[in-house]
BALOBA-1460 file (C-alpha; in Angstrom, 3 decimals):
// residues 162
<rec num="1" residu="x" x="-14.297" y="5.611" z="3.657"/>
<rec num="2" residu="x" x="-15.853" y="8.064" z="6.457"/>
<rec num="3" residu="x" x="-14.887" y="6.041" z="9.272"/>
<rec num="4" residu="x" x="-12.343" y="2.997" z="9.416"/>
<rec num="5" residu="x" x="-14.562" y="1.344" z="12.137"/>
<rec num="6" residu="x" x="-17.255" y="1.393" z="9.551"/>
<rec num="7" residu="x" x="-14.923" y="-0.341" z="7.049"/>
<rec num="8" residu="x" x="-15.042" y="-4.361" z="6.409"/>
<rec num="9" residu="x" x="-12.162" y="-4.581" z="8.191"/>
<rec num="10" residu="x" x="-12.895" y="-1.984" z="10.832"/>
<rec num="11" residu="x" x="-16.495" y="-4.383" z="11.335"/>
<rec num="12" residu="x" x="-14.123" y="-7.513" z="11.333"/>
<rec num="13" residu="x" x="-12.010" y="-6.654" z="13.845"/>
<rec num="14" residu="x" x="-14.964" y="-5.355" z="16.382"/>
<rec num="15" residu="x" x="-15.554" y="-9.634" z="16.166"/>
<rec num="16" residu="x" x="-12.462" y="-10.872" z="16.089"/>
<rec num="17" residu="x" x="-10.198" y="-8.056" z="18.458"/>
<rec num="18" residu="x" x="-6.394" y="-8.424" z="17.795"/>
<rec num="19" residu="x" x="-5.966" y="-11.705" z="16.634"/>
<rec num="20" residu="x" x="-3.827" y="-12.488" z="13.582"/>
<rec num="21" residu="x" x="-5.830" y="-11.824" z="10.121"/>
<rec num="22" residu="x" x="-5.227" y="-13.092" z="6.881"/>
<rec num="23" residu="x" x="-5.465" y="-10.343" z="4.839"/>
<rec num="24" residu="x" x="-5.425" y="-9.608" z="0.647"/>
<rec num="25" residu="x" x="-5.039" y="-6.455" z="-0.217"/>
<rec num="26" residu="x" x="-3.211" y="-4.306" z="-2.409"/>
<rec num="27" residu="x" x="0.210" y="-1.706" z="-2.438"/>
<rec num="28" residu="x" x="0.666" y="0.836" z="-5.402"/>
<rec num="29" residu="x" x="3.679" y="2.182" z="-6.903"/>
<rec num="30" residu="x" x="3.047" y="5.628" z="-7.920"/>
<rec num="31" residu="x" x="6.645" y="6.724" z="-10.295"/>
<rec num="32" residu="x" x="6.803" y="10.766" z="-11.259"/>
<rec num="33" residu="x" x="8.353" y="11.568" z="-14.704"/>
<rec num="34" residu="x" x="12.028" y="10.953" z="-12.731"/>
<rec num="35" residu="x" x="11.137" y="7.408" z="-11.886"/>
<rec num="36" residu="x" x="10.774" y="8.426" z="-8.033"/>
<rec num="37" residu="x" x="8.424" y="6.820" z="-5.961"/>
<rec num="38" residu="x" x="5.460" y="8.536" z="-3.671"/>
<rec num="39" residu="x" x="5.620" y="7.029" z="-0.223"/>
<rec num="40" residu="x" x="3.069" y="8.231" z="2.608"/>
<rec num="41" residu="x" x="4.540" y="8.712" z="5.896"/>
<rec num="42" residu="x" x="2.160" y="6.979" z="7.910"/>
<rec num="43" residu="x" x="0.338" y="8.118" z="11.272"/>
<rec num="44" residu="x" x="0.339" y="4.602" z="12.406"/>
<rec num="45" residu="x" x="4.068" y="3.527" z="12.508"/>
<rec num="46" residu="x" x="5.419" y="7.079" z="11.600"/>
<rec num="47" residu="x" x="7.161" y="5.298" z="9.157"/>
<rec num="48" residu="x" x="7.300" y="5.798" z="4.705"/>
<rec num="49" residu="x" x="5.288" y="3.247" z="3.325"/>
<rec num="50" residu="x" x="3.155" y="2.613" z="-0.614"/>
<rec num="51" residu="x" x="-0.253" y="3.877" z="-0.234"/>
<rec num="52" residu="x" x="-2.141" y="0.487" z="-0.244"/>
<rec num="53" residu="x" x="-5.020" y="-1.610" z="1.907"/>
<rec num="54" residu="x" x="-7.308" y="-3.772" z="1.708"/>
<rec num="55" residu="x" x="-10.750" y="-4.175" z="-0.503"/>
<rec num="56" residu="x" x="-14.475" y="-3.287" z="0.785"/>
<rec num="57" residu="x" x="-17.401" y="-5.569" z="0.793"/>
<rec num="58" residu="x" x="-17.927" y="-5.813" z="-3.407"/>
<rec num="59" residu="x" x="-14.323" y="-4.078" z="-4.519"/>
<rec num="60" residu="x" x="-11.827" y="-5.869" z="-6.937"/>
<rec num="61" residu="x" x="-8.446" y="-5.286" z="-6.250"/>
<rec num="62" residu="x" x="-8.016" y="-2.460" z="-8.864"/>
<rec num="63" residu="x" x="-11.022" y="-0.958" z="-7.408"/>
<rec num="64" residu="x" x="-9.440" y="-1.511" z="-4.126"/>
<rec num="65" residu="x" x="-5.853" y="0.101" z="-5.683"/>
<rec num="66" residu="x" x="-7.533" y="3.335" z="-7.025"/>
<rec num="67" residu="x" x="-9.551" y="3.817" z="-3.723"/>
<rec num="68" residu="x" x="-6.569" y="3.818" z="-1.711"/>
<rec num="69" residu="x" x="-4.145" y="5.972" z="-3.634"/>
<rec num="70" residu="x" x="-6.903" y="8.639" z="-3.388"/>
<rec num="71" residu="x" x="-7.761" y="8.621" z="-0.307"/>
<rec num="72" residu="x" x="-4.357" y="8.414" z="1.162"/>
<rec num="73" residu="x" x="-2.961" y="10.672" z="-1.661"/>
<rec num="74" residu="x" x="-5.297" y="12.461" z="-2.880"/>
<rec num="75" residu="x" x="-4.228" y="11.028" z="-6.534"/>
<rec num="76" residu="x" x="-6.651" y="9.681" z="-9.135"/>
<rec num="77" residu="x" x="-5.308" y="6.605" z="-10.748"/>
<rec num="78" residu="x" x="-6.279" y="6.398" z="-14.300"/>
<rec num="79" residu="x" x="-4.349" y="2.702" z="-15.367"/>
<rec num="80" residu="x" x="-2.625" y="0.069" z="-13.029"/>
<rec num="81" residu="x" x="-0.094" y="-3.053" z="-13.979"/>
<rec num="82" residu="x" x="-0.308" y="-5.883" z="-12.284"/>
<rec num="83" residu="x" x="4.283" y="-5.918" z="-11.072"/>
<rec num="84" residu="x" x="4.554" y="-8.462" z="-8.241"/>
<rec num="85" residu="x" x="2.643" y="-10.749" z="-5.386"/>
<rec num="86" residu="x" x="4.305" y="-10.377" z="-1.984"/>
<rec num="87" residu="x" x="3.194" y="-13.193" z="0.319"/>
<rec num="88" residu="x" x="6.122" y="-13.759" z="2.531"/>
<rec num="89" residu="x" x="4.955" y="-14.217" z="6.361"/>
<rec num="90" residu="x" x="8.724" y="-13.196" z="7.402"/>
<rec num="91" residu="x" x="7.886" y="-9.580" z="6.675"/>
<rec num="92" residu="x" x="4.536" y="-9.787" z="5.422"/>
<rec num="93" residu="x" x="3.627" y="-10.395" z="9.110"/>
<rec num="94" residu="x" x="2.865" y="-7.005" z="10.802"/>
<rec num="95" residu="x" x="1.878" y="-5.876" z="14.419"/>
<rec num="96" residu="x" x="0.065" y="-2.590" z="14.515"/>
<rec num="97" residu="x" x="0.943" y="-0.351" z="17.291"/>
<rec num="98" residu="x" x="-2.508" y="-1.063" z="18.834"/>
<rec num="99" residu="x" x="-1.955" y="-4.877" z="19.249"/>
<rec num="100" residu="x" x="-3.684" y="-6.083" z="15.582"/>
<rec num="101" residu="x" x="-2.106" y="-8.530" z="13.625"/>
<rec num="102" residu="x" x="-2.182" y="-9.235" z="9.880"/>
<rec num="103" residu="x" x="-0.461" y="-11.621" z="7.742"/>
<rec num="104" residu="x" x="-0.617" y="-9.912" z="4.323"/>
<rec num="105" residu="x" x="-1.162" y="-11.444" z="1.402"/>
<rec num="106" residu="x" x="-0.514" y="-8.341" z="-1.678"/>
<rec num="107" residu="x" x="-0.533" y="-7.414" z="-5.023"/>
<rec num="108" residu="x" x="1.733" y="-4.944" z="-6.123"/>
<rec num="109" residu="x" x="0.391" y="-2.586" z="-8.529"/>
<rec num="110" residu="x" x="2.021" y="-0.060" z="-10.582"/>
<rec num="111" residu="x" x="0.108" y="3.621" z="-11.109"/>
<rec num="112" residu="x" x="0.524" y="3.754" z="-15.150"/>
<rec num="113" residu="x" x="-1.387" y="6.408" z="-15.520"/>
<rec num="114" residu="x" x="-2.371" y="9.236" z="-12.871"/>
<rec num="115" residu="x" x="-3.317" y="12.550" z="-12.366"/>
<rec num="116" residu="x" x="-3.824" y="15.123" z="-9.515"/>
<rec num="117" residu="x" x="-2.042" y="16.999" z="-6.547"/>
<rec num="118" residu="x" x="-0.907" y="15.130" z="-3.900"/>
<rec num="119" residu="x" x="-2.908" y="15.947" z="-1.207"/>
<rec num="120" residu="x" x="-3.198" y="14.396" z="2.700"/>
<rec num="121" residu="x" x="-6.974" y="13.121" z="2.390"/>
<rec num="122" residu="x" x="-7.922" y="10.501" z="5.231"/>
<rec num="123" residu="x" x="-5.519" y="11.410" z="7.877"/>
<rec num="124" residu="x" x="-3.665" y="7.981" z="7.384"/>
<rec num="125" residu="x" x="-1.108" y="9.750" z="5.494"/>
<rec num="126" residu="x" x="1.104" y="12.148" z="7.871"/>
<rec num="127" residu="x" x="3.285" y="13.728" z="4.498"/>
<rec num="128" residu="x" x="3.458" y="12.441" z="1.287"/>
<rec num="129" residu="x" x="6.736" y="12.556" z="-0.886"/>
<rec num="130" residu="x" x="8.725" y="11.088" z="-4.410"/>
<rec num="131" residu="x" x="11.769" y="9.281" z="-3.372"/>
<rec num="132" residu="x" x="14.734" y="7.794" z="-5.479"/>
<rec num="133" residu="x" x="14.607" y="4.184" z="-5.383"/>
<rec num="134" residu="x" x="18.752" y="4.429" z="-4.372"/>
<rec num="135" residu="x" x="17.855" y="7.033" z="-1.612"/>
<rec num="136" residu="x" x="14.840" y="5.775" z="0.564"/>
<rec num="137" residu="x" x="13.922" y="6.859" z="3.765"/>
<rec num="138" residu="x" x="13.158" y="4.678" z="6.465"/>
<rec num="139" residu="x" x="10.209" y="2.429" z="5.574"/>
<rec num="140" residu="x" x="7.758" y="-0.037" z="6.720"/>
<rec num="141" residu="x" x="9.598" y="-3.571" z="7.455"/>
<rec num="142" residu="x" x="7.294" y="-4.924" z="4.365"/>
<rec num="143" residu="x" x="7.622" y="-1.820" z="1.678"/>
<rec num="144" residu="x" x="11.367" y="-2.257" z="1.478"/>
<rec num="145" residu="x" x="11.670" y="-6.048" z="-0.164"/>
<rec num="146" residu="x" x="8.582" y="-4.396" z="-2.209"/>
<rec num="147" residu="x" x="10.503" y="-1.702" z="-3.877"/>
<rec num="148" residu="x" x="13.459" y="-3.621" z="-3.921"/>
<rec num="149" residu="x" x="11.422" y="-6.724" z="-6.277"/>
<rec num="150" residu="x" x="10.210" y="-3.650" z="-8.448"/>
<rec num="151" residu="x" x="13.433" y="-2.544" z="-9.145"/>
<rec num="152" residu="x" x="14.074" y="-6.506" z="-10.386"/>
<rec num="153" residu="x" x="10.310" y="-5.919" z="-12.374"/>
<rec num="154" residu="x" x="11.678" y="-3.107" z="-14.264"/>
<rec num="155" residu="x" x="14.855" y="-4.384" z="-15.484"/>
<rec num="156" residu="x" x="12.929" y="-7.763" z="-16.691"/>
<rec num="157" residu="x" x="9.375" y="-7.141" z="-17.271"/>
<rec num="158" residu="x" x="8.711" y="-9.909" z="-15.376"/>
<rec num="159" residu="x" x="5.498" y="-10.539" z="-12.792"/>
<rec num="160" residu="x" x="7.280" y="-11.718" z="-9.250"/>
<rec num="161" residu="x" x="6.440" y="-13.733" z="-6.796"/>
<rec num="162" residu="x" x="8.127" y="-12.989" z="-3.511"/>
């Protein structure tokens, strides 16, 4: 995406300003061969988050998964697993620092298969980094319960709900 004013939800919000949005969307977890996880250090919050967002006009959600990890990492997912569905309003509720709100509504997807450098495409992404799951730094309000569910998803297998 050129221009996140030209995206849907750039367009949406030039009709609806700041008020809360409902939101789906979609967060990645991108594992290297030591089972760390890449985290963006956004130039929104300044915080780490997952690369993720939300679909365009016509995207599925996979669609919507692959776009985003490139363009915010400059990685090309080849395969994705459907992990988790985070839906909580207690943290899935955020504020952006210029007044929007969003209630989130996410699938968690796991980067199978991937390839590439990492690379700072859009200018969302202030540094980009592999983290041990026991050694995080500090992260988005909603990323945390996120990798803390996927640590639950690989011990069981299991598809969560949280």
């Amino acid at each position: 995406m050129a221009n996140w004013s030209d995206s849907y939800l750039g367009k949406l919000r030039q009709l609806v300003g700041n008020r809360l949005l409902m939101l789906c969307g979609t967060r990645v977890i991108v594992e290297d061969d030591f089972g760390r996880v890449l985290l963006q250090k956004r130039s929104d919050f300044k915080l780490w988050g997952l690369p993720g967002g939300c679909p365009e006009e016509g995207e599925s959600i996979e669609q919507c998964g692959v776009r985003e990890v490139f363009e915010e990492t400059g990685l090309t997912v080849k395969r994705l697993q459907a992990v988790a569905f985070s839906s909580n309003p207690e943290f899935e509720t955020v504020t952006y620092p210029n007044g929007d709100r969003v209630q989130n509504f996410i699938l968690i997807l796991r980067a199978v298969e991937w390839e590439g450098n990492l690379a700072c495409v859009d200018g969302e992404s202030l540094a980009l980094e592999f983290f041990d799951l026991a050694d995080l730094p500090r992260l988005m309000p909603n990323d945390r319960p996120v990798l803390k569910n996927f640590q639950e998803y690989k011990k069981t297998g299991e598809f969560l709900l949280f």
